[in-house]
N, C-alpha and C positions, 0 to 999 in steps of 0.2 A: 073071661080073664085067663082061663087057661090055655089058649094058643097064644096070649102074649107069653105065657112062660115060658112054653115050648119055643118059640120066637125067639126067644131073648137065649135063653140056655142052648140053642143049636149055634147060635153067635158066637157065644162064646166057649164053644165045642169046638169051633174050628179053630181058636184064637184070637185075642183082640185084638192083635196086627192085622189080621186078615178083614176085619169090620172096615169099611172102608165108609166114609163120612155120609154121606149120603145112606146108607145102610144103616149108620147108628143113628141119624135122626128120622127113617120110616121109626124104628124102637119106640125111640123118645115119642112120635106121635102118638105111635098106639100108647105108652103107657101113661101121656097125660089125658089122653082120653079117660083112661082108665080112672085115673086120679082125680082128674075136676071135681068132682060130684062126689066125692069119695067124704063121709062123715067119720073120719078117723085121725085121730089125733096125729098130727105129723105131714098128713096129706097134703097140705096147703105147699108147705117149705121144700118137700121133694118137688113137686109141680115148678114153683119156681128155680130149684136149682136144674133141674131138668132145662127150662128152658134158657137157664145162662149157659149149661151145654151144648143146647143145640145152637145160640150165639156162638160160641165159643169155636162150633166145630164148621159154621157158616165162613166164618172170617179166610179171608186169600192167603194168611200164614197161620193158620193153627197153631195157637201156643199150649205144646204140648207139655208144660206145668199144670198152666191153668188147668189144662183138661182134667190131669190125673190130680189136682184135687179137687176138683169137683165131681170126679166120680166116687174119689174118699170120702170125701161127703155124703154123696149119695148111699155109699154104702153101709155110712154107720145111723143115716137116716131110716134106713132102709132095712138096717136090722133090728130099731129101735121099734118101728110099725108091725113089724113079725106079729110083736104080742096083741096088736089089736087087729088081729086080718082075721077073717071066718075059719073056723080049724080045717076046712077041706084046702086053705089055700098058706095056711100059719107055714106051716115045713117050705113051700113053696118059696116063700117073701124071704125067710131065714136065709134060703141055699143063694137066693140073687141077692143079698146081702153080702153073705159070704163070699161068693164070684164077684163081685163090685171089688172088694176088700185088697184079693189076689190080683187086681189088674196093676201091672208095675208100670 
């Protein structure tokens, strides 16, 4: 799990204009991998909104509402699961929560 975070947090180190579609759904790969199997409450519902994103950012016109709420989504899913991640990766899940949060 921990190169997805580095993965994910260098992404959006550069800016999330700069994530270009294909870019954000390698992410999305790796983190429903992550997630499938994942026995934590919350995991289920990030997985599938992950994958209306990566719907979402497949389509010929990206509707760029859709997207940014569904990454609001994601991120207040995403800070909700903080509390049940392993404490080596708790702060981890928080800070990609909180970067979800900032994506305007």
């Amino acid at each position: 799990m921990p190169a997805r975070f580095a993965a994910t947090e260098h992404a959006f180190e550069k800016g999330v204009d700069s994530i270009t579609p294909a870019a954000a759904i390698k992410l999305i790969d790796d983190w429903e991998v992550s997630l499938k199997d994942a026995d934590i409450p919350g995991a289920k519902g990030i997985v599938r909104d992950l994958e209306a994103l990566k719907k979402a950012l497949h389509a010929d016109q990206p509707d760029g509402e859709k997207i940014k709420t569904l990454v609001g989504k994601l991120a207040e899913e995403t800070t909700k699961i903080a509390d049940h991640a392993t404490p080596a990766t708790k702060d981890k899940v928080a800070g990609l929560g909180k970067t979800l949060a900032s994506v305007k």
